[in-house]
N, C-alpha and C positions, 0 to 999 in steps of 0.2 A: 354762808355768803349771801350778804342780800342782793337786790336786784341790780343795784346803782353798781355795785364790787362787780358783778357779774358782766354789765355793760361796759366798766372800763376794761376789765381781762380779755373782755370778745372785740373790743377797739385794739386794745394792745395789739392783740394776735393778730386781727384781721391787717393794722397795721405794717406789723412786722412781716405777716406776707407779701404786701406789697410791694415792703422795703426788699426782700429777698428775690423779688420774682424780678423786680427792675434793676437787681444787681445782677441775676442773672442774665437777663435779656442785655443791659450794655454790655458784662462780659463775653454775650453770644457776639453783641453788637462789634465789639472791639476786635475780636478775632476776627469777626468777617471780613470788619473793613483792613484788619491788618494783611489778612489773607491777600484781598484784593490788589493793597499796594505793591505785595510783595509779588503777587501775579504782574503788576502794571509794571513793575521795577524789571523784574526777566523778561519780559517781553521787549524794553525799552533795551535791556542789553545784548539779549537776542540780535535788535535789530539793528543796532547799532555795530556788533560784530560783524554780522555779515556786510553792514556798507562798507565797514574797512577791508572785509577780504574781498570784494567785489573792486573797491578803487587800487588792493595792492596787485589781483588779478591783471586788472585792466594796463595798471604801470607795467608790469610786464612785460604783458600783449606789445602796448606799445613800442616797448626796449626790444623786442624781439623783430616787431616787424620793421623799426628803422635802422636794426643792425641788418636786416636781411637786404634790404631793400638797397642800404648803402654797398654792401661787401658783393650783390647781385647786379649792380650798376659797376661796379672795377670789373668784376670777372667779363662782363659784357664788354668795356672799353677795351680790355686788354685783347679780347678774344678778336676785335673791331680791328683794332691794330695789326694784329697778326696778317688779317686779312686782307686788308690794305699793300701791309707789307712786302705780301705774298705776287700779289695782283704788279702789283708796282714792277719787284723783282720778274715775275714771267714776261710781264709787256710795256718796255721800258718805252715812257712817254703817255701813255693810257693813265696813270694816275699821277697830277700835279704832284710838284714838291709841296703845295700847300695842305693837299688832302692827306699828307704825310702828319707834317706839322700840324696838322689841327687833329687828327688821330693818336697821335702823341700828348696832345696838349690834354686830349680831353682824357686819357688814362693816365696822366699822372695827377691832375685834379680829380677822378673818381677815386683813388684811391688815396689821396690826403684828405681826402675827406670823410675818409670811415679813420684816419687816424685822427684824427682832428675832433671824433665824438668817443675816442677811447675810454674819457673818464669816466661816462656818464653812466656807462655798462656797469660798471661798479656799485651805482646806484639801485638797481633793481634787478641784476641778477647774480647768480649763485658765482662761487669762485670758480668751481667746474666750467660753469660756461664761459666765465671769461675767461680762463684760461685758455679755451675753444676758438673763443672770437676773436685772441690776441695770436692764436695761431695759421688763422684761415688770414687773418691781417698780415703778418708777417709773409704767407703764401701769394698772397697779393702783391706785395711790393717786389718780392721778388721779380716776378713773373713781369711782373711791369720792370723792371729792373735790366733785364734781358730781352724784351721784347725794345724797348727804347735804344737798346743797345743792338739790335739788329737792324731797327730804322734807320741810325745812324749808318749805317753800312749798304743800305740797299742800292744806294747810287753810285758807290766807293764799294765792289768787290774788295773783302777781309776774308782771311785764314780762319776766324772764328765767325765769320758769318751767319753758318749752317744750324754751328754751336748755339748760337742763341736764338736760334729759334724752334730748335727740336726741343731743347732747354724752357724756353718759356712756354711753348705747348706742354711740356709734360707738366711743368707747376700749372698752368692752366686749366689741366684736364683736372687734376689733384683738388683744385681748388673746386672747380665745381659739384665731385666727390663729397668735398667737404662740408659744404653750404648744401649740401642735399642733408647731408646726416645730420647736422645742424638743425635745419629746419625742421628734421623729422623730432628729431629730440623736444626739441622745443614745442612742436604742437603735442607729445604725450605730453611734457608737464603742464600746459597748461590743461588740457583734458584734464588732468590728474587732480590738479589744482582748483578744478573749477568751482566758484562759492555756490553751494545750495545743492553742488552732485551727491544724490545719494548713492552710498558705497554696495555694493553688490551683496558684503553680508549680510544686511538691514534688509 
């Protein structure tokens, strides 16, 4: 082999190394930057997950505290009422007929007004709880049911006078029972649920 043969076989080679070593190196190249995307790509869904459990969190939160806030404003009206009721009945002339009527008026708008957002329970919480919510409701109307029905009587002695107000005291008491265990339920799930809690096994 003379010199000249010799020179193009050491360009070949020296060539072909190049060639290998910059296929190697993009290959390096290509997995790295693939690596990365796929880093950028999980992190982007990472973070994206948790804004949804964070905003479906918060939907909750909400639904929980405007069902509470509604059905803790009846329980309060009714309870208002009773009082009223009560006061009137002991010392007839001490509470207008209007403080009657405006006691009345304002427990049958607190509680058409937790019926009146019935549907929306449906939208962010479990069937359990509404079926919960739809029954501490229905304890409500009651209560106010019977209490409106002893107002009507406080100035007109009735046979079932007595009846409906021991009656709507006890749906009363019942009711705030209720809305206790409620509220407790409700603050473990959201604890439970909270986005980013780490679990106790971990």
């Amino acid at each position: 082999m003379n010199q000249g043969d010799a020179a193009v076989w050491a360009a070949g080679i020296g060539v072909s190394g190049v060639v290998v070593t910059a296929l190697a190196g993009l290959y390096s190249s290509h997995r790295a930057s693939r690596g990365l995307v796929e880093a950028a790509l999980a992190g982007v869904k990472a973070e994206t997950e948790m804004q949804v459990g964070v905003s479906v969190w918060q939907a909750k939160s909400d639904a929980y505290s405007a069902f509470l806030a509604l059905i803790g404003a009846a329980h309060m009206t009714i309870d208002n009422a009773l009082i009223v009721g009560a006061m009137a009945e002991e010392s007839t002339g001490s509470v207008a007929g209007a403080e009657l009527q405006h006691a009345n008026l304002a427990m049958k708008e607190s509680v058409k007004a937790v019926w009146n957002q019935g549907s929306a329970w449906h939208l962010h919480l479990e069937e359990a709880e509404v079926a919960a919510a739809f029954a501490l409701m229905k304890q409500a109307r009651f209560a106010a049911d019977d209490a409106a029905l002893y107002l009507d009587t406080v100035f007109v002695p009735s046979p079932g006078q007595s009846g409906y107000f021991t009656e709507a005291r006890r749906r009363t008491s019942e009711l705030e029972k209720g809305i206790q265990e409620w509220a407790k339920a409700a603050r473990s799930n959201l604890e439970h649920f909270r986005p980013g809690k780490v679990s106790e096994a971990s």
